[in-house]
TIDO-643079 format. One record per residue (C-alpha): y, z, x. Coordinates in steps of 0.5 Angstrom, whole numbers, padded with zeros to 4 digits, always signed. Each point is the difference from the previous one (the first is absolute). Layout:
BEGIN
YZX ...
***
This chain:
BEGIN
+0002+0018+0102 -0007+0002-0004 -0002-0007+0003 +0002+0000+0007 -0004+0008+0001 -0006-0003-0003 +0000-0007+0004 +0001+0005+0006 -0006+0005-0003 -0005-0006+0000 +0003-0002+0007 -0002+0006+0003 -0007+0000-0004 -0001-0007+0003 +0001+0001+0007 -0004+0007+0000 -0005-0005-0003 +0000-0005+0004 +0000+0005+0006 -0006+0003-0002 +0003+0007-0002 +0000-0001-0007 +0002+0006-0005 -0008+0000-0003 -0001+0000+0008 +0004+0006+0001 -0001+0004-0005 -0008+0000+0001 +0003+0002+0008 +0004+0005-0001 -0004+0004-0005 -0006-0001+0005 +0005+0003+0005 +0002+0005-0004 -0007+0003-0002 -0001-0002+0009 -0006-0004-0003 -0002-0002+0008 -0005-0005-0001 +0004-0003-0006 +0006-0001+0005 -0003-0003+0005 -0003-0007-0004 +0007+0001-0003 +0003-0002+0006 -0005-0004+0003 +0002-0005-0006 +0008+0000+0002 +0002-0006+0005 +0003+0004+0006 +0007-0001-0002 -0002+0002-0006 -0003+0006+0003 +0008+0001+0005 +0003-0001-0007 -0004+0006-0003 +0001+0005+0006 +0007-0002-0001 +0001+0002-0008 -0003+0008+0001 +0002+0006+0001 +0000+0003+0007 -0006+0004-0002 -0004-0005-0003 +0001-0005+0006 -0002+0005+0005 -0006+0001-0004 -0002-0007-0001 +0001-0002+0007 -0004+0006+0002 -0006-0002-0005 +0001-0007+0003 +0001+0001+0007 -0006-0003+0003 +0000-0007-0003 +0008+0000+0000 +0000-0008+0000 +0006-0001+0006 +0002-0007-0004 +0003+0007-0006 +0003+0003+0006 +0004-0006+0002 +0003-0001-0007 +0002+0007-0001 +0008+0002-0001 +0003+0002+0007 +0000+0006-0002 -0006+0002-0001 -0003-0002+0006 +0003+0006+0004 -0003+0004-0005 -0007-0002+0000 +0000+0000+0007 +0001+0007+0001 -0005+0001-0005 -0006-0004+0002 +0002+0001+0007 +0002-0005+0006 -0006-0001+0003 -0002-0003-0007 +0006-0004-0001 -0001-0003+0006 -0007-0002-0002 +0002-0004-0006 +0006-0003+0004 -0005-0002+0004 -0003-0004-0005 +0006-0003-0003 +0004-0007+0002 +0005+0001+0006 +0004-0003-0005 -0002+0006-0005 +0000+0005+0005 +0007-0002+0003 +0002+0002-0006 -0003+0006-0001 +0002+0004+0006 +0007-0003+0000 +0000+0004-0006 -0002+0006+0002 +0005+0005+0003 +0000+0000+0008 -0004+0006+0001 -0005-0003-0003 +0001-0006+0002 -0001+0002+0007 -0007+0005-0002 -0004-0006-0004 +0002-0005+0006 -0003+0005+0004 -0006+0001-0003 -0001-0008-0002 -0005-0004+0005 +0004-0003+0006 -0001-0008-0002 +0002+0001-0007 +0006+0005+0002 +0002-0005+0005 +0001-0005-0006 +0003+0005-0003 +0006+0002+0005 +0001-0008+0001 +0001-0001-0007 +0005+0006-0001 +0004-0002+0006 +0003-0006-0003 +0007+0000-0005 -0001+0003-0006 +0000-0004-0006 -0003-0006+0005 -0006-0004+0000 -0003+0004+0006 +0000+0006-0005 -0002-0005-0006 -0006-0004+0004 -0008+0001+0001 -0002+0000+0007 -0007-0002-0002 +0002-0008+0000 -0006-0006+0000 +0001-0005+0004 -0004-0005+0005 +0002-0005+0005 +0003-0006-0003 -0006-0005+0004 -0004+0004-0004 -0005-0004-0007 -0002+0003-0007 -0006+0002+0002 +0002+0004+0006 +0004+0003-0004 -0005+0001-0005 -0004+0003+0005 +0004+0006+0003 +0004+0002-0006 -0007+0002-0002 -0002+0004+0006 +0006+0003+0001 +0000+0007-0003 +0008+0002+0002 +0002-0005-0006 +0006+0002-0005 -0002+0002-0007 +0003-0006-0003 +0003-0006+0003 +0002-0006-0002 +0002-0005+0005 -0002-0001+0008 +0004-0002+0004 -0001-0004+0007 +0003+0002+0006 +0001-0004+0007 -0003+0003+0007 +0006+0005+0001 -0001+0003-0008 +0006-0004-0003 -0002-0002-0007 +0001-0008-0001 -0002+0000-0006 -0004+0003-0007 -0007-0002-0004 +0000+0003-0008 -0008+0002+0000 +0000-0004-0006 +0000-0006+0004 -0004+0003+0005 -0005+0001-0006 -0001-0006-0002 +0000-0005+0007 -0006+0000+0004 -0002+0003+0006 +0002-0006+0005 +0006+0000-0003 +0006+0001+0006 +0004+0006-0003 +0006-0003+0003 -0001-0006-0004 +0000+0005-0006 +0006+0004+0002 +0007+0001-0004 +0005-0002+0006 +0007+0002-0003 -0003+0008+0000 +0006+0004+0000 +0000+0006+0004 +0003+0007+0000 +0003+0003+0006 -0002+0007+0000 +0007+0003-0001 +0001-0004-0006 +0003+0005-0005 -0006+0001-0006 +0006-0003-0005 +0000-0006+0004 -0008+0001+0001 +0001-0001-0009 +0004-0005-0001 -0004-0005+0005 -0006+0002-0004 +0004-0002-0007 +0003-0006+0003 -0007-0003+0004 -0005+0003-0006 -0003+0002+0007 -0006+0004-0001 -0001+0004+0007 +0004-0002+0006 -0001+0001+0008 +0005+0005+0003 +0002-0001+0007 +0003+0003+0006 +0006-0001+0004 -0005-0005+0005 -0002-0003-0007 -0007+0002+0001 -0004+0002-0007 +0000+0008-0001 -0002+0001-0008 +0000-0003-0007 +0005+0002-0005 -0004-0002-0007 +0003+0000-0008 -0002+0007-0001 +0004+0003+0005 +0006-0006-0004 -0001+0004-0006 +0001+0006+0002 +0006-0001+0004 +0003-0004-0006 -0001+0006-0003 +0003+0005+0004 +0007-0004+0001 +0001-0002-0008 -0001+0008+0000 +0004+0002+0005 +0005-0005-0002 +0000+0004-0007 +0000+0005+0002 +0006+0000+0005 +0004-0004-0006 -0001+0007-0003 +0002+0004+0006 -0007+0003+0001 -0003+0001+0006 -0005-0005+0001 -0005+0007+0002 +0002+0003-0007 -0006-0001-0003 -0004+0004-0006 -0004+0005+0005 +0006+0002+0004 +0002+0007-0001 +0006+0003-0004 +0005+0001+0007 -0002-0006+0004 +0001-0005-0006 +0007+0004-0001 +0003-0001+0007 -0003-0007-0001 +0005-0001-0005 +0006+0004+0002 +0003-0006+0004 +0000-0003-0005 +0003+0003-0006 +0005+0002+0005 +0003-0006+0001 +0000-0001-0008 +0004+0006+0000 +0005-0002+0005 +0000-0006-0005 +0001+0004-0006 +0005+0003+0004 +0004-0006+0001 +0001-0002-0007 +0001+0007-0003 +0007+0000+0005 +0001-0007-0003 +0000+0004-0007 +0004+0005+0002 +0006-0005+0002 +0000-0001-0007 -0001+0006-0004 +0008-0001-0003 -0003-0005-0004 -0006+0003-0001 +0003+0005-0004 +0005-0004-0004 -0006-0005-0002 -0006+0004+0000 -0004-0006-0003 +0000-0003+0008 -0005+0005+0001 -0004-0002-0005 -0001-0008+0003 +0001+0002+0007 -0007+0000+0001 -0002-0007-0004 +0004-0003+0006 -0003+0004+0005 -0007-0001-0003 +0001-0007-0001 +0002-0001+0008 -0005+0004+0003 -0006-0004-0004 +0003-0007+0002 -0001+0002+0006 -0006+0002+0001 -0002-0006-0004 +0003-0005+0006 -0002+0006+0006 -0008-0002-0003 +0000-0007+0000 +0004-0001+0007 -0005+0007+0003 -0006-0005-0002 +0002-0006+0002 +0001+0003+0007 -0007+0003+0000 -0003-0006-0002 +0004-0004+0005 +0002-0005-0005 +0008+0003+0002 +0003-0005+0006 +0007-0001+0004 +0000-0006-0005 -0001+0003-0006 +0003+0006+0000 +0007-0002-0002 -0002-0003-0005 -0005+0005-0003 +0006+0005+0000 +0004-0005-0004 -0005-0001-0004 +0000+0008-0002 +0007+0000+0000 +0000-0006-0006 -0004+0005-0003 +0003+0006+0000 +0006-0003-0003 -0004-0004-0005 -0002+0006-0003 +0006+0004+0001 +0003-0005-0005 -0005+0001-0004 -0001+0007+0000 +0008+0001+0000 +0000-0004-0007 -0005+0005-0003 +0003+0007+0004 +0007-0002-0002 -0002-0001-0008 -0004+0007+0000 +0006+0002+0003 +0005-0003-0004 -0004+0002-0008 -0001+0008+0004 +0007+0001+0001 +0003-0004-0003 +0004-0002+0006 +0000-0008+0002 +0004+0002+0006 -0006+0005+0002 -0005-0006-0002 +0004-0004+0006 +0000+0005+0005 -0007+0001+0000 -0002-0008-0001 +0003-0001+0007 -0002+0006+0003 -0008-0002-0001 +0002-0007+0002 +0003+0002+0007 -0005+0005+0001 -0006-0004-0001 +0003-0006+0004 +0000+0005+0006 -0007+0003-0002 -0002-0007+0000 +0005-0001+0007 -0004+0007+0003 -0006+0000-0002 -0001-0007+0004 +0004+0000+0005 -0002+0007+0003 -0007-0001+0000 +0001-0006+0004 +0006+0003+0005 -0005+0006+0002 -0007-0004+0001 +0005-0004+0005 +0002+0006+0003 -0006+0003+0002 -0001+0005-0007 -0005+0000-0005 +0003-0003-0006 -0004+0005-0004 +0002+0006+0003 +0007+0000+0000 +0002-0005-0006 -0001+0004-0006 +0004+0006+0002 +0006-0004+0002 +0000-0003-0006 +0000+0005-0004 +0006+0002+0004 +0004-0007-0001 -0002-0001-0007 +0001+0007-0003 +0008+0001+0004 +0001-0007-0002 -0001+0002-0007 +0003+0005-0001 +0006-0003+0005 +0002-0006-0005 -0002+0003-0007 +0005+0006+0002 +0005-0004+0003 +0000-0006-0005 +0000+0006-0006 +0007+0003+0005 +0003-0007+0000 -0002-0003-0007 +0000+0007-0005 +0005+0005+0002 
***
């Protein structure tokens, strides 16, 4: 146990290290804060990477935080303001102001500034749309117009591209002049008269031909689009599966509208694990360290409510044998060994089909056999764990004939552990329902009333 909590203690010291927020770092921070030593603050945060900075912001006590934005404000880098948590997006655009928030939004990314106002809450969603200039809100109204979660949400408007009849040092030439650029790109792309990319061009390549070189000549020709529409967990599976590094986003006339890039991938990756996560535990994917006491528990109520229902139902199962209970008081005792043992082969077989599922590797064809497959295990290890509970069982209480009723108690529940914990995923992603959502809660339902159902009923027909 000692070693776990001290590998776990070097790894936050790692990342904190590795994120420039190093334990020496904060030490000196907050004793400068603490003093209010301004200027000292000041070089301090200068030093800090912009999401070293957000992460900062996002560690303080509401008084600090005010007092740190406000000290800050007229540098207040926009690139920090697009890292920060959603819930503090509200927060400092009411304390900077709109007209302020909206200047710094202006500066960003339509990627980023997409992203930040779809954050905000409708009434200063409206106020900051308002206030910003009319080029970059058109921008910005467009990319809130598509579905959430889709490409169109996820893109950069500010796509290079040159007419496909074009040389390197055409290129060259006007990439140079042209002031409107993306902060970072990777690719161009070469588009037809019309505005339909035929095709895309690594500037490595185009860093080392020569200027007569046609671009054409160039170009990778199997470029992968992505429709505008596309679900940003589509968007991520095509970057894993093509090691893409941007991609051009098309519209319904298949005409080049924006670039997605591997920064956006990242983050979209790591949103979906977290909110898989999250959802496997039955927390909102809202719930978040900033959220205040209420509204995290009303996120949660749901939930619990349904875990209850489920514990309801097992406890009407128990009710039905409380004869045999009183008679057999041991029964008590090993009753939650079956229904532990059920419940945690479950969630084993649910995590490895959830995953397949978001990973894409689960097909029509293989979903018999991957459900066979947890099946087998689930008996295997019924066996196994049947042999070593029966024994326990046996030598506690001396009774063979009880060893035998819990052994085949573990097998029958683990098999159907493994049964529904692969088979349930499978069904509801087919009917249209997230399986990470609703799997856990049924199972806690299905292994527990099981559970308690065979090893009762087994005692009733074999001990009495």
């Amino acid at each position: 146990m000692g070693t776990r909590e001290n590998n776990d203690q070097t790894s936050a010291k790692n990342t904190k290290e590795i994120t420039g927020l190093s334990p020496e770092f904060l030490s000196v921070f907050n004793e400068a804060m603490q003093a209010e030593r301004v200027e000292e603050v000041r070089k301090l945060t200068d030093t800090l990477h912009h999401s070293d900075l957000a992460d900062l912001l996002e560690g303080m006590v509401v008084e600090r935080r005010e007092w740190l934005i406000e000290l800050l404000r007229e540098d207040l880098n926009p690139n920090m303001i697009a890292e920060l948590d959603e819930s503090l997006l509200g927060q400092l655009a009411d304390q900077i102001g709109i007209q302020e928030m909206a200047e710094a939004i202006a500066e960003m990314d339509t990627d980023d500034a997409v992203d930040v106002v779809e954050e905000l809450t409708f009434k200063h969603q409206l106020q900051i749309l308002d206030a910003l200039p009319h080029d970059e809100r058109l921008l910005i109204e467009e990319g809130l117009s598509y579905p959430e979660d889709s490409a169109g949400r996820l893109m950069q408007r500010e796509a290079v591209s040159v007419p496909s009849h074009w040389n390197v040092g055409q290129a060259i030439d006007v990439l140079r002049k042209e002031r409107n650029l993306p902060r970072d790109f990777f690719d161009i792309f070469l588009v037809d008269p019309t505005g339909i990319p035929v095709g895309s061009i690594p500037l490595s390549r185009i860093m080392r031909a020569h200027r007569h070189v046609a671009l054409n000549a160039l170009m990778v020709v199997e470029m992968k689009t992505v429709p505008v529409e596309m679900d940003q967990e589509d968007v991520a599976f095509l970057f894993r599966q093509r090691d893409l590094v941007s991609a051009p986003v098309v519209d319904n006339s298949s005409k080049l509208v924006g670039v997605i890039t591997i920064d956006d991938v990242v983050d979209v990756i790591h949103e979906e694990n977290e909110e898989d996560i999250m959802r496997l535990a039955g927390v909102g994917e809202d719930d978040d360290l900033y959220d205040a006491v209420i509204s995290t528990t009303r996120s949660r109520f749901s939930w619990l409510l349904i875990h209850l229902v489920a514990a309801i139902a097992a406890a009407y199962v128990i009710s039905l044998f409380t004869e045999i209970i009183e008679e057999l008081v041991f029964l008590a005792v090993l009753m939650p060994i079956v229904a532990t043992m059920g419940g945690t082969a479950s969630v084993q077989a649910l995590t490895v089909v959830v995953r397949a599922i978001a990973m894409k590797e689960l097909t029509t064809e293989n979903a018999f056999r991957t459900i066979r497959k947890e099946v087998a295990v689930g008996l295997l290890n019924g066996i196994i764990f049947a042999i070593l509970i029966g024994t326990v069982a046996w030598g506690w209480f001396g009774s063979l004939a009880l060893g035998g009723v819990i052994a085949l108690a573990i097998i029958i529940n683990l098999l159907a552990a493994g049964l529904s914990g692969s088979a349930l995923p499978v069904i509801l992603n087919h009917l249209g329902f997230d399986p990470a959502i609703a799997s856990s809660a049924f199972l806690t339902s299905i292994t527990d009333v099981l559970g308690f159902y065979v090893f009762l009923g087994l005692a009733a027909l074999i001990l009495l």
